[in-house]
TIKOL-146617 format. One line per 4 residues: their letters; for each residue x, y, z of C-alpha. Coordinates in Angstrom, 3 decimals, m for minus. Last residue first. Layout:
BEGIN
a) X/Y/Z | ...
END
This chain:
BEGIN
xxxx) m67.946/3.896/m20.546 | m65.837/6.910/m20.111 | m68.060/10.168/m19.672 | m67.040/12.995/m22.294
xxxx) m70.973/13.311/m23.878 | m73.047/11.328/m26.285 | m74.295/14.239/m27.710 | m71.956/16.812/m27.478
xxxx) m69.103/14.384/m27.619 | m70.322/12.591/m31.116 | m70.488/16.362/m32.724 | m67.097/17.209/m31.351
xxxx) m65.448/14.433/m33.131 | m67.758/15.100/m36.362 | m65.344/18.519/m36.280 | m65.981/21.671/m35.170
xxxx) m64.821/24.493/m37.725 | m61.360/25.760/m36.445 | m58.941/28.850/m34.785 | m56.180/28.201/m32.890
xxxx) m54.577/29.825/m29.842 | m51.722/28.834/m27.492 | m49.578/30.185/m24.466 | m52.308/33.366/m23.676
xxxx) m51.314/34.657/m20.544 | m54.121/34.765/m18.031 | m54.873/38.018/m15.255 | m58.658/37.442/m16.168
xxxx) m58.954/40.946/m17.465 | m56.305/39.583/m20.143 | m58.647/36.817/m20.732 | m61.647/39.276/m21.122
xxxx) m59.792/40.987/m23.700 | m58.359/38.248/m25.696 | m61.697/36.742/m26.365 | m63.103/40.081/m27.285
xxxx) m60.535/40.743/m29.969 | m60.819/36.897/m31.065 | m64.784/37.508/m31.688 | m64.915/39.646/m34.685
xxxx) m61.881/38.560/m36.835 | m63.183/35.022/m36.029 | m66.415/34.856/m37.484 | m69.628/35.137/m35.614
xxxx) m71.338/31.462/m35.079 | m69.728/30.568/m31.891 | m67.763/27.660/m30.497 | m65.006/28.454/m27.825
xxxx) m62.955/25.308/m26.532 | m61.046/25.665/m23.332 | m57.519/24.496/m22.098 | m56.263/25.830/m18.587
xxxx) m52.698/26.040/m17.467 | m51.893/25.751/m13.847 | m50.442/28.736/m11.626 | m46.594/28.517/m10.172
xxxx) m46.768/28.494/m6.404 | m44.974/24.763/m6.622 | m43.610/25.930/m9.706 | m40.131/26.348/m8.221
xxxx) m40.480/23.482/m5.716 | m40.967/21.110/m8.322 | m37.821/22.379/m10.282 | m35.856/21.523/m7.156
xxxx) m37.882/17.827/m6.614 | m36.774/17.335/m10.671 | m33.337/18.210/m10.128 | m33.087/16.266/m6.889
xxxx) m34.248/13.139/m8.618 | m32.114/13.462/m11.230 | m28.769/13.998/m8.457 | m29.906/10.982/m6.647
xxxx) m30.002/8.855/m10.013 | m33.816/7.508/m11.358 | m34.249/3.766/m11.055 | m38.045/3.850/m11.645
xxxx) m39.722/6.301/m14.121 | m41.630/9.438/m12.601 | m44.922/9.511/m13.184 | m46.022/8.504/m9.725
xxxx) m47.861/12.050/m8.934 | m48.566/13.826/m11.791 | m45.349/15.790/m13.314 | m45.424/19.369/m13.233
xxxx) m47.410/21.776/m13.691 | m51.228/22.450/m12.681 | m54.355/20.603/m14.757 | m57.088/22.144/m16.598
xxxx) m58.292/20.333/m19.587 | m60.820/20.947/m22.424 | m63.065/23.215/m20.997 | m65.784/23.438/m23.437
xxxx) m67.693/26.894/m23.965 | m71.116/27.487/m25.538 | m72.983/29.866/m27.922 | m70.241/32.553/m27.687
xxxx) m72.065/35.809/m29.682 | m71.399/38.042/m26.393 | m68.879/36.991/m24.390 | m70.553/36.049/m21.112
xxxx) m69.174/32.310/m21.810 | m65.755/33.493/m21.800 | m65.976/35.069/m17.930 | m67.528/31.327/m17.135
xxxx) m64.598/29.626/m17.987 | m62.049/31.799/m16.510 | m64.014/31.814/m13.267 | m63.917/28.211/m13.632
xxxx) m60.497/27.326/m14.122 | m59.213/30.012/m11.308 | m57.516/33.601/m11.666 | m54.208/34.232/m10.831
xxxx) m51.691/33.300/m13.057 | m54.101/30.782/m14.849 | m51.405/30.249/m18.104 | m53.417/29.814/m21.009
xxxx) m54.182/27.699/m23.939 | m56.644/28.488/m26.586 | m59.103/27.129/m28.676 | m61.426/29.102/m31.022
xxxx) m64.489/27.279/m32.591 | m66.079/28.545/m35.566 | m69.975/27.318/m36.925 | m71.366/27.200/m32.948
xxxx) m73.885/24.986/m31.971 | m73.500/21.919/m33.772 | m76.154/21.205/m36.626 | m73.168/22.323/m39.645
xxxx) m71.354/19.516/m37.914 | m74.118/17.098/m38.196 | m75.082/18.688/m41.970 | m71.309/18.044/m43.169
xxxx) m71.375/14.302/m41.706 | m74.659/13.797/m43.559 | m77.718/13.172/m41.124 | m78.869/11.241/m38.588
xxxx) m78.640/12.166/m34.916 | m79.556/10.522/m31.302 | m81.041/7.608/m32.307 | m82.188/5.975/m29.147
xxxx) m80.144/2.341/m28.027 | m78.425/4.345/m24.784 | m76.612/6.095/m27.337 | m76.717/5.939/m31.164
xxxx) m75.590/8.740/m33.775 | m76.600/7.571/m37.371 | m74.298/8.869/m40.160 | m75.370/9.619/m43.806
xxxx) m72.806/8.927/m47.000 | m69.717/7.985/m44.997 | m66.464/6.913/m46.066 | m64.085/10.289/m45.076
xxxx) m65.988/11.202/m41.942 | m66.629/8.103/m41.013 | m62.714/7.636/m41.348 | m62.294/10.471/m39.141
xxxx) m64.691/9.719/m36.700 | m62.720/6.470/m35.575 | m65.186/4.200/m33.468 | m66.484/2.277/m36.090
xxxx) m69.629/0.753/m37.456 | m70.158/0.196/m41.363 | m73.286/m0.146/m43.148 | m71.972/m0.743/m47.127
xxxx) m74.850/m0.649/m49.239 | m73.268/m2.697/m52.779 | m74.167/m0.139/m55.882 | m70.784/m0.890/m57.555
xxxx) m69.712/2.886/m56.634 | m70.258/1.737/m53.011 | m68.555/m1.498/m53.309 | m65.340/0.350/m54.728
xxxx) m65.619/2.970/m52.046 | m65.256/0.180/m49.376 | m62.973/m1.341/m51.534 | m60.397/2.320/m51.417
xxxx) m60.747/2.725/m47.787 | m59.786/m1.056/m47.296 | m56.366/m0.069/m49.171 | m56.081/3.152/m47.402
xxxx) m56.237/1.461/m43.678 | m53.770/m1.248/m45.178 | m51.314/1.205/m46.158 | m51.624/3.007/m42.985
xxxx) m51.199/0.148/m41.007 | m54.189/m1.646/m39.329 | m55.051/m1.899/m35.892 | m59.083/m1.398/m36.393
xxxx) m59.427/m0.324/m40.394 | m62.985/m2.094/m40.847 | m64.827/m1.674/m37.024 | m67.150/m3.831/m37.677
xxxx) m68.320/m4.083/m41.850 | m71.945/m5.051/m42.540 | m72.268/m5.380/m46.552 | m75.623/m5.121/m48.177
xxxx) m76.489/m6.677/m51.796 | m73.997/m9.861/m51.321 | m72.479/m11.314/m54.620 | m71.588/m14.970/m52.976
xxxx) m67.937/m14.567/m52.726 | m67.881/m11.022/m51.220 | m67.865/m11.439/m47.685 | m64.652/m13.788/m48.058
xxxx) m63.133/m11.150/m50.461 | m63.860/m8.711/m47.265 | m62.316/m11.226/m44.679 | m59.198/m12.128/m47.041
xxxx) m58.827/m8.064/m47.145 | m59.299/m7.850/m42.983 | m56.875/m11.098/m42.737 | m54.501/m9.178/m45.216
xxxx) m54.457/m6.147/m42.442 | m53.202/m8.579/m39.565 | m50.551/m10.132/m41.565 | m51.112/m13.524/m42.683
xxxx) m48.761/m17.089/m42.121 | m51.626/m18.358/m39.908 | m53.977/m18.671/m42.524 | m52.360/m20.507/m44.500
xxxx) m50.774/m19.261/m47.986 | m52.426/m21.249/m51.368 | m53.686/m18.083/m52.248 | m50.725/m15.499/m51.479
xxxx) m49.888/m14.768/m54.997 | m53.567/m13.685/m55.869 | m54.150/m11.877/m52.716 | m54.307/m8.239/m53.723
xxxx) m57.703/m7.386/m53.225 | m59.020/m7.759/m56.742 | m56.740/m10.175/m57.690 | m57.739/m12.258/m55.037
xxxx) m61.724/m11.659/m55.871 | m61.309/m12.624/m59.447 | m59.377/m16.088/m58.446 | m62.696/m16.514/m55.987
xxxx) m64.940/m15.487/m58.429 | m63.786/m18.158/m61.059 | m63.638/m21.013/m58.629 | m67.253/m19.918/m57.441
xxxx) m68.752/m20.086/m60.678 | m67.672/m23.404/m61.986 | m68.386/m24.700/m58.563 | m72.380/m23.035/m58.217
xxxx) m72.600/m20.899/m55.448 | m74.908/m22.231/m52.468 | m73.853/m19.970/m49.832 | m71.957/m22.849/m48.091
xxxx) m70.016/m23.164/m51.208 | m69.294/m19.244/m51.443 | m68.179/m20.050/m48.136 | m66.258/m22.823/m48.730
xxxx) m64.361/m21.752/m51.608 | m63.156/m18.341/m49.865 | m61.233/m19.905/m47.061 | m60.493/m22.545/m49.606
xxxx) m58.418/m19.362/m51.443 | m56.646/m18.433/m48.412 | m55.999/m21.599/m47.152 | m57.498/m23.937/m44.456
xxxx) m57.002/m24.803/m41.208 | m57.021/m21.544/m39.677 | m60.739/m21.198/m40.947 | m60.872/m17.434/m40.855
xxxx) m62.866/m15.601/m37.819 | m60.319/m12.674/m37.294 | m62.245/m10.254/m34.817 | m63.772/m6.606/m36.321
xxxx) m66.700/m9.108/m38.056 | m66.918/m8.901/m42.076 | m70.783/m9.545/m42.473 | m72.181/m10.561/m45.593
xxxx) m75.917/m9.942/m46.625 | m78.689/m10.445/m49.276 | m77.820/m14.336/m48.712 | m78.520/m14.188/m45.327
xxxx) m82.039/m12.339/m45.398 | m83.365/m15.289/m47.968 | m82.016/m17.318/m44.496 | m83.852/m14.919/m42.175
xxxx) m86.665/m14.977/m43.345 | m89.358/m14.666/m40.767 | m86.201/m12.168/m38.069 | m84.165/m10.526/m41.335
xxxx) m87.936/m9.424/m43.119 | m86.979/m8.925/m46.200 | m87.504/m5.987/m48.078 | m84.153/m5.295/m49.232
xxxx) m82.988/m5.863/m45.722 | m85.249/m5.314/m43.431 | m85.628/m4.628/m39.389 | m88.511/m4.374/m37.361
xxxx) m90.046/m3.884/m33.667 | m89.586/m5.887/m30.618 | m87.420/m8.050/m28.517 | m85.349/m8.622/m31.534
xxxx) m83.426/m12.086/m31.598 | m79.968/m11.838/m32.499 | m77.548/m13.065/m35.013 | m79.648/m12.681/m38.127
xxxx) m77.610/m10.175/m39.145 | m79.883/m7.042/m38.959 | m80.501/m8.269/m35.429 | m77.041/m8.552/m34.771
xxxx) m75.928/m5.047/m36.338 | m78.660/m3.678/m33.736 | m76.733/m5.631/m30.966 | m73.803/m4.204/m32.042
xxxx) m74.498/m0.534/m32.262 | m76.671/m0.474/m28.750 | m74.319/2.601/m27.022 | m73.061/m0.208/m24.518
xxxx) m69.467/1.199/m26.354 | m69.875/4.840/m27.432 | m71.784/5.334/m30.952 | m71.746/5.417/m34.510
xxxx) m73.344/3.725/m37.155 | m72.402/4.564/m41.044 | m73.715/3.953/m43.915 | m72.199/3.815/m47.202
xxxx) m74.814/4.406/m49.679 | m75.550/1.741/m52.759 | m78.546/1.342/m52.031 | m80.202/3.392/m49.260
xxxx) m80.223/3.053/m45.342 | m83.121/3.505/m43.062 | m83.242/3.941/m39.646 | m85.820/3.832/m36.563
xxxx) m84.725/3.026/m32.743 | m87.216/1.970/m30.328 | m84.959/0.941/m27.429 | m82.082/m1.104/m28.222
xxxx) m79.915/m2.862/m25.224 | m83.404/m2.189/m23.362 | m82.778/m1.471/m19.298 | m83.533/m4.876/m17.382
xxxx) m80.205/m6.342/m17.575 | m79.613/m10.262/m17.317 | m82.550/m10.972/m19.485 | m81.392/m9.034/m22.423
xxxx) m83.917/m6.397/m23.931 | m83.582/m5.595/m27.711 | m86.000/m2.972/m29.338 | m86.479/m2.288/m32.736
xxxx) m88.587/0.864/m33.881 | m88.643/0.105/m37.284 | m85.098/m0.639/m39.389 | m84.734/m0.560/m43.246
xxxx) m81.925/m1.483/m44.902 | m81.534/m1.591/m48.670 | m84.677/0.534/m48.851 | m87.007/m0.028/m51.853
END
């Protein structure tokens, strides 16, 4: 049996007419740590909703361990535990009654939910701080009283939002180290975040949304296998006399180049209006000189090669058509694309 199963949902909102969700199919498996990934308006939170019990599907499916979340939704409720990106403890209440009352609410037995709870703090490394209010808590032990919240009634799936958002490193590693805890104790985690690295790190399989369609699922060393282009080579140069897009085409042509990014292509100097405030005459006549130096001077250009040949063979060619380009070469590195590039080729660089 799937721990999450979800059949071509759809979620329209009355105030816009284009589908929030729009036929999208997943499955997750126990015990995997699944991850959801997409720009915002992508459709990630309204499909977390549905699977929540939160929101109302328009159409379609979606299961958790066989139940249907939308005709059952309060057997659904106890199969699950969300831990929301937003700080929704009872600021009235301590640590530990934080955890009481909703293990209480959940229908946990007294005997048994005293005992979890004082399990639970150990476990995350609240014990001392259990009688502590709310408001006396660090941003990262808020996310670990959230999780040992989640956990008080023995949930089967766990939705985490955005789990390490504004934490310090310790705290990142910490929550890291659960998530891989629930994992290993056959909990599915289904986790949504905008940080590829961590996905990267915590994820079993990794659904791509955009626009509410599936874009990709697969393991994070399959999507970046899937990307055109097994090496990438990027490099820096000086456009002494050629232009951004001549450049960018010339390395295109290169035979065994499956695609070229330009990455940035901007001319020297500071933009206009980044100079601080309150700057002395004689600064701000050192900075207009140096202006008028590089007024003539060419910009720098920043473009991403990917290709499947290896680097020995394609760096030679690389270097000769940017030398027949009239560029100098300031920087050059050679990679694998990452999960990073993956989410920009298919969701694309547009700001949302």
């Amino acid at each position: 049996m799937k721990a999450v199963e979800v059949t071509d949902l759809v979620k329209v909102y009355k105030k816009n007419p284009k589908p929030a969700v729009d036929g999208l199919s997943f499955t997750a498996e126990p015990g995997e740590v699944f991850g959801l990934l997409g720009p915002n308006g992508a459709g990630k939170t309204s499909t977390i909703g549905v699977l929540t019990t939160r929101v109302l599907p328009t159409s379609g499916t979606a299961r958790v361990y066989g139940v249907d979340v939308l005709r059952e939704s309060r057997r659904a409720r106890q199969l699950l535990a969300v831990v929301p990106q937003r700080n929704n403890l009872d600021r009235s209440l301590s640590i530990r009654q934080n955890l009481l009352f909703h293990a209480a609410y959940h229908g946990v037995p007294r005997a048994e939910r005293t005992a979890r709870a004082d399990e639970i703090l150990t476990r995350m490394g609240l014990a001392d701080r259990a009688k502590d209010r709310i408001e006396m808590v660090s941003g990262g032990q808020a996310q670990r009283i959230m999780i040992a919240r989640a956990l008080m009634h023995r949930p089967r799936v766990m939705f985490l939002d955005e789990p390490s958002t504004g934490l310090d490193p310790q705290a990142r590693l910490f929550v890291h180290d659960r998530i891989r805890d629930l994992r290993a104790e056959g909990v599915t985690v289904v986790l949504t975040t905008h940080d590829m690295d961590e996905a990267g790190k915590l994820c079993d399989r990794i659904g791509i949304v955009d626009h509410g369609k599936l874009l990709a699922l697969d393991t994070p060393a399959a999507l970046t296998r899937g990307l055109p282009g097994s090496t990438t080579v990027s490099v820096t140069v000086n456009l002494v006399a050629s232009d951004a897009e001549v450049v960018e085409k010339a390395l295109a042509g290169i035979e065994g180049v499956e695609r070229v990014e330009k990455i940035a292509a901007a001319a020297g100097g500071p933009p206009p209006g980044a100079l601080p405030a309150g700057l002395p005459p004689a600064a701000l006549a050192a900075i207009a000189a140096k202006a008028a130096e590089s007024a003539g001077a060419a910009g720098t250009g920043q473009f991403r090669l990917y290709t499947g040949l290896d680097a020995a063979v394609i760096l030679p060619a690389v270097l000769r058509v940017l030398g027949d380009s009239a560029c100098e070469v300031t920087d050059l590195s050679i990679g694998t694309p990452s999960l990073e590039d993956v989410f920009i080729h298919l969701t694309g660089r547009e700001l949302r």
